[in-house]
N, C-alpha and C positions, 0 to 999 in steps of 0.2 A: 484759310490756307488755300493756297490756287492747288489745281489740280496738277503741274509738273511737280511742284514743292511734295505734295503728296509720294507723287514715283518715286522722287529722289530717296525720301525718305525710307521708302519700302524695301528700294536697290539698297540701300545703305546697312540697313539691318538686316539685309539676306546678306546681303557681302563679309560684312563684319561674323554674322553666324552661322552662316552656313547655311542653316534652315531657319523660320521661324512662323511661329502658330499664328492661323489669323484671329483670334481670340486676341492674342497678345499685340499684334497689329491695333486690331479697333481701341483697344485702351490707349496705346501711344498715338496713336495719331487723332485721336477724339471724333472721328465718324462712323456713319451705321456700318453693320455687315453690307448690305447691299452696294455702298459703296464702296468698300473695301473690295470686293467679291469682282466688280467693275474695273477699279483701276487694275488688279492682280491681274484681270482677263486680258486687260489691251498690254500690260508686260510681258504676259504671256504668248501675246499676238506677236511682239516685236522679236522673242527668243530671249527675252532677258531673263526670265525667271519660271522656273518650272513648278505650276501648277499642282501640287498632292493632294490629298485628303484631309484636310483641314489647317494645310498651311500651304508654305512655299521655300523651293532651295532653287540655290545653283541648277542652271543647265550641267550637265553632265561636261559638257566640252569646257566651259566656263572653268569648270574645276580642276579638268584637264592641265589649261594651258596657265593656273596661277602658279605664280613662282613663290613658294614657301619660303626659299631660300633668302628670299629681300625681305627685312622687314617691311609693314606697309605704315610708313614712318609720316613720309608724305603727304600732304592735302593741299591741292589745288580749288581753288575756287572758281567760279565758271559764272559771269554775269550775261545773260541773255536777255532782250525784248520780249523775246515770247516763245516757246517752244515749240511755233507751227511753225508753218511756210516752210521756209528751206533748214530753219533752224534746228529741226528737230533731227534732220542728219548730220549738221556739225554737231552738235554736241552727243551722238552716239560716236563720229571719230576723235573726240576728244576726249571720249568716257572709254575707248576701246585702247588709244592709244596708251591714258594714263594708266588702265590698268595692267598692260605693257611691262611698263615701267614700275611696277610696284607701288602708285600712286592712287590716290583716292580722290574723287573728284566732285565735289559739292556744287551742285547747281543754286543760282538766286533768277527769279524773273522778275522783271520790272515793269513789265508791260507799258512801255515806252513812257516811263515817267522821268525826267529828270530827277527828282526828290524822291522816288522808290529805287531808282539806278543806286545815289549814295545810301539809302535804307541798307539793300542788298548788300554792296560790298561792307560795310561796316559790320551786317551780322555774318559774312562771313568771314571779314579777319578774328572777329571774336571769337570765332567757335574756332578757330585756328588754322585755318587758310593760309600757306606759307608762299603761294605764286599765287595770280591770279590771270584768267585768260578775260577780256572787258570787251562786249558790244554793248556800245552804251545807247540808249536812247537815240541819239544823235549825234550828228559828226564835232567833235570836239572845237569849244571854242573860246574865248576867255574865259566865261564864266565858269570853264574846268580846269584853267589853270596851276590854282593852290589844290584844290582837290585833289586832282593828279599826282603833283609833286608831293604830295602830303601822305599817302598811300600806305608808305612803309615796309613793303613788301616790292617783290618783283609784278610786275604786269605788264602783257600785251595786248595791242587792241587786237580787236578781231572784228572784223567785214567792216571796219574805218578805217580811212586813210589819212594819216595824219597831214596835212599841208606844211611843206617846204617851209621853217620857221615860222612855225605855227604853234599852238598850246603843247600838245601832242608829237611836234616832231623828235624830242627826245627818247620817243617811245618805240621798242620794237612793232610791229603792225604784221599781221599776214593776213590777207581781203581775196577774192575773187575780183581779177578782172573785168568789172562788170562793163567799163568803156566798150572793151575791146571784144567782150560776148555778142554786144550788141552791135558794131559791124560786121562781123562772122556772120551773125545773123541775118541782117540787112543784104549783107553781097552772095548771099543765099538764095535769096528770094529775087537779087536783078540775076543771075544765072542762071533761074527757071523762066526767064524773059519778063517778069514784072517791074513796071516803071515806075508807078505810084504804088506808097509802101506806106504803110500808118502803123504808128507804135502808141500803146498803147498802155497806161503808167498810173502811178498815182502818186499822190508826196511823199517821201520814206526820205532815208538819208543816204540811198543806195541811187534814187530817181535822176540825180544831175549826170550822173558817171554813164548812165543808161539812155538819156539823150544826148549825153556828147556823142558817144559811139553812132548812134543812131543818124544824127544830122551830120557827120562826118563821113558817113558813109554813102549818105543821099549826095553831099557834096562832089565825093571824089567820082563817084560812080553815074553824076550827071541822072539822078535821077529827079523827077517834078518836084519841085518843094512843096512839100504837105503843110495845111493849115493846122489849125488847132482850135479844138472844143476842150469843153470845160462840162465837166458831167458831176451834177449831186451824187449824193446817196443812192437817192431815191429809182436815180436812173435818168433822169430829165434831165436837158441839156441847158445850159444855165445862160453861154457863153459862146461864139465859134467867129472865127478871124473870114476875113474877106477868098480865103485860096479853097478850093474843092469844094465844089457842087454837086457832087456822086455821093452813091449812099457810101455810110460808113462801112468800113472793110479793114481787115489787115494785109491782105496784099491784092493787088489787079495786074 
């Protein structure tokens, strides 16, 4: 079980009870105290769950602000890549909002797998996921198709954009301007008088939106066309085009 799957879990059961022992924790989720004791602490870190004496409840404010009054009927399902990088604060405003709404909100990660992405959603239409919010591994394309359409449920994607009659274009979408961050960002750095601007990326499904922006900005803004490297792992340069002979930099 990954370590988000674990939170969720833990949120889920504090949510659902109010309070709940971590004795009864380590039996349901089948790991040590130590680790229990761990994940509780970094929930605790974030403000989700308050820490007692040998268990965990509700923040005070958390309790505060539930509405009795709705039942929590609801279940959203939430398919994510991975619960770092930026993702870990969309889906505390998606866990913030649905609980809003008197909704409950089941996280799945797939850590950028094609065949873990359908794993995910299928275990959570079964456990009974009635929307579903979908960042899928990658930007949708035939080969998700039928999937897609096959669903059964409501969903949107999230941080993909569907292309203009594309697999996905029947699908609601809401994404981050990632084009458009990155000449904000670019015409930033020619305003502070630099000319030569290097951006700096790696493959993701988010990377083409973030060099359009990027060499659109160099374009308009008449700044030197930057070449391109190609960097391992490891750090070693693998690859680099005939333009900029300067050490590497993000801006000059």
């Amino acid at each position: 079980m990954f370590v988000e799957q674990r939170h969720e879990l833990i949120l889920r059961e504090v949510r659902e009870r109010g309070s709940v022992r971590l004795a009864d924790l380590v039996e349901r989720l089948g790991v040590s105290m130590v680790t229990l004791r761990r994940d509780v602490e970094h929930l605790a870190g974030q403000g989700l769950v308050n820490r007692v004496h040998g268990g965990v409840t509700l923040p005070p404010e958390t309790v505060q602000e539930s509405r009795p009054s709705i039942e929590r009927s609801l279940t959203i399902g939430m398919l994510v890549p991975s619960a770092t990088y930026y993702y870990g604060t969309v889906i505390k405003a998606a866990r913030d909002q649905a609980q809003r709404l008197g909704a409950r909100l089941v996280l799945g990660v797939s850590r950028y797998d094609d065949d873990e992405d359908r794993k995910q959603v299928g275990q959570l239409i079964a456990g009974g996921a009635e929307g579903l919010l979908l960042t899928t591994s990658r930007q949708p394309d035939e080969s998700h198709v039928s999937w897609l359409a096959g669903l059964g449920v409501p969903a949107v994607l999230v941080e993909r954009i569907a292309e203009l009659g594309g697999p996905a274009s029947f699908m609601d979408a809401a994404a981050s301007h990632h084009a458009h961050g990155a000449f904000l960002g670019t015409r930033h750095l020619a305003e502070l008088g630099h000319r030569r601007v290097a951006m700096v990326t790696r493959k993701s499904p988010t990377a083409p939106r973030v060099r359009h922006g990027f060499l659109s900005a160099v374009r308009d803004l008449g700044l030197e066309t930057p070449g391109s490297s190609a960097w391992s792992r490891t750090g070693r340069r693998t690859s680099r085009s005939r333009r900029w002979s300067g050490p590497s930099a993000t801006a000059r």
